[in-house]
Phi, psi and omega in degrees: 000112171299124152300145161294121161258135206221159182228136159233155190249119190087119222241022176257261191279326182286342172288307177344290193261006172211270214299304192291314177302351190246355172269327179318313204238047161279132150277346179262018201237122177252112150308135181227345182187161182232137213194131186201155157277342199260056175359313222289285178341279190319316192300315175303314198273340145333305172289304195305000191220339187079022193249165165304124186273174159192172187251347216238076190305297161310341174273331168234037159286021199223339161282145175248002155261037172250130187284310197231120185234130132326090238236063178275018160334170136310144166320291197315352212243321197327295158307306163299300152284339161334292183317294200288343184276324188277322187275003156266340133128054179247143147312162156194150180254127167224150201275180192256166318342130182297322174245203177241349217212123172319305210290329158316313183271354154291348183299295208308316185276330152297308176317292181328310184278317193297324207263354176067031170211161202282128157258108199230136182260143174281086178232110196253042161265347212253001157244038158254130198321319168291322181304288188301330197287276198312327167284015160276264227287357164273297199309325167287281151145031159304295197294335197076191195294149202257136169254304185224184236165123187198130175214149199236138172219062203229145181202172180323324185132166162323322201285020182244022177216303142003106231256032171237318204057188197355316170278348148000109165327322173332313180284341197249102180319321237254312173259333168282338189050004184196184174222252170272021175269343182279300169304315210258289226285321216267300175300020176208354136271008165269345211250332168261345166274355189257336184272304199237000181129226174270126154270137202263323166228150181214148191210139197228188158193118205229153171211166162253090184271317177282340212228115192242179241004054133265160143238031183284197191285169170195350186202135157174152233216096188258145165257139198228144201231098183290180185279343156298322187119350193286132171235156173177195186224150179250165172207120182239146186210156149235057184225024165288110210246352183211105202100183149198189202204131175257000218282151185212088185279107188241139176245124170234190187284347181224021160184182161252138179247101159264132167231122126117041172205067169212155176272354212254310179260152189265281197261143164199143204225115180244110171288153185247069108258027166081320175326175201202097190261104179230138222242120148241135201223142167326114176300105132021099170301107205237161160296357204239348161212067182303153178057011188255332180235155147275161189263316213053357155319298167300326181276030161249344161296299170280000172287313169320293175311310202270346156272334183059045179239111154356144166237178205297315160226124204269251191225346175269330144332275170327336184269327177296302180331303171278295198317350186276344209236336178300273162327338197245340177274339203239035163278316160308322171296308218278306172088085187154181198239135161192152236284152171313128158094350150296340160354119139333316184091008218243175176266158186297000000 
């Protein structure tokens, strides 16, 4: 069996603990390089993988038996390496926000087209199990008309994961350009949008509360008006100081659909003729139990490739996605509510 040979350029906690373990334990997967600014990092997961370390992305974006890489970065990075890696004729998995900018992630999504190779953003909510069971159960029109709608994305903050702590790149407006609307936030509009469509509008209020020397974002609490008429809030935060909550509540005409906010059920479905449906299904991948679930990211990511199939969020996906978090910073700026695709487009 020809293996996929894959690199990832960037070694700290999301390569660590999702991407390299999970290319690991593929079959259809050869780790061949590692790529860090930090030597001491490329080298250790070099050993640990058996793969080539660098310091040099470009430089080793220059082997030529690497199929595919991983963009595990800084925000500010995204695009750029990306860019450069598709036009080096590589697949790429690139972690989320994809960019700082629409117009970055359109660069990223022409490269992608120009070079005839897959992009794909790394957003792993639309493959958790509760996640996928409910859009079966919306989309079969079981619930009836979906009305309203609240989803959450909040923990301690970065620096308890984070393989810098406190001094996190996370923190610094310069390289992350957002905070948990990047981190967090991005990932739950991808997750209503995969549930419920399109958003059409948006009105936030986002602050920096919790956290001191930033000026990202650190708490913030958006209303999203979808292109059905459907409304509700995303919320994204890093001031849960004890635990966190992933939870996502659709209230419709002939039930509630709760996911991943039971401790015991992923799904539970309360009808309003009073029944009780509860799911117990794979628990919802958290930071705090790494290597106990799969993302399925990489392996649907390397299924792409090897099928030669779109994969599930490509990079024009990826992009709806950030326009929403996009759309809510600079409703928040603005102080007012506004529509999807009216953006400046510009970074934050």
């Amino acid at each position: 069996m020809t293996k996929i040979k894959v690199a990832v350029i960037g070694c700290g906690s999301i390569a660590r603990k999702r991407h390299l373990p999970e290319y690991n334990l593929n079959a259809q997967v050869e780790i061949v390089a590692v790529c860090d600014i930090v030597e001491s990092r490329a080298v250790q997961m070099a050993e640990d993988y058996g793969a080539i370390a660098f310091t040099d992305y470009k430089e080793m974006l220059e082997l030529k038996e690497v199929d595919a890489v991983s963009v595990c970065l800084p925000n500010y990075l995204h695009a750029s390496v990306t860019i450069t890696a598709l036009n080096a004729q590589k697949h790429v998995l690139c972690e989320k926000p994809m960019a700082t900018s629409i117009e970055e992630a359109e660069a990223m999504n022409e490269a992608a087209e120009t070079n005839q190779k897959k992009l794909m953003i790394a957003h792993n909510q639309r493959f958790v199990s509760s996640h996928q069971k409910a859009k079966q159960l919306i989309d079969c029109g079981s619930l009836g008309k979906v009305y309203s709608f609240r989803t959450t994305f909040g923990h301690g903050g970065p620096e308890n994961w984070s393989i810098d702590g406190s001094t996190s790149w996370f923190f610094n407006k310069k390289e992350a350009f957002v905070g948990a609307m990047g981190d967090l936030g991005v990932h739950k509009a991808d997750l209503i949008r995969y549930l419920l469509g399109e958003v059409a509008e948006v009105g936030a209020f986002v602050e920096t509360s919790a956290k001191e020397g930033t000026s990202v974002d650190d708490n913030a609490v958006c209303i999203l008006k979808m292109t059905s008429g459907i409304i509700g809030t995303l919320t994204a935060s890093w001031s849960y100081v004890s635990g966190s909550d992933n939870s996502t509540v659709i209230y419709c005409e002939k039930g509630v659909l709760q996911l991943e906010n039971d401790p015991d059920y992923s799904l539970k479905v309360d009808y309003k003729n009073g029944e009780s449906v509860h799911h117990k299904l794979d628990k919802i991948q958290t930071n705090e139990a790494q290597g106990q679930t799969n993302t399925h990211v990489i392996d649907h990511f390397i299924e792409s490739i090897i099928s030669d199939q779109n994969p599930l969020i490509t990079g024009l996906e990826g992009l709806k996605s950030l326009e929403v978090i996009l759309t809510a910073l600079e409703a928040n700026e603005r102080n007012t509510i506004s529509k999807i695709g009216s953006s400046t487009s510009s970074v934050y």
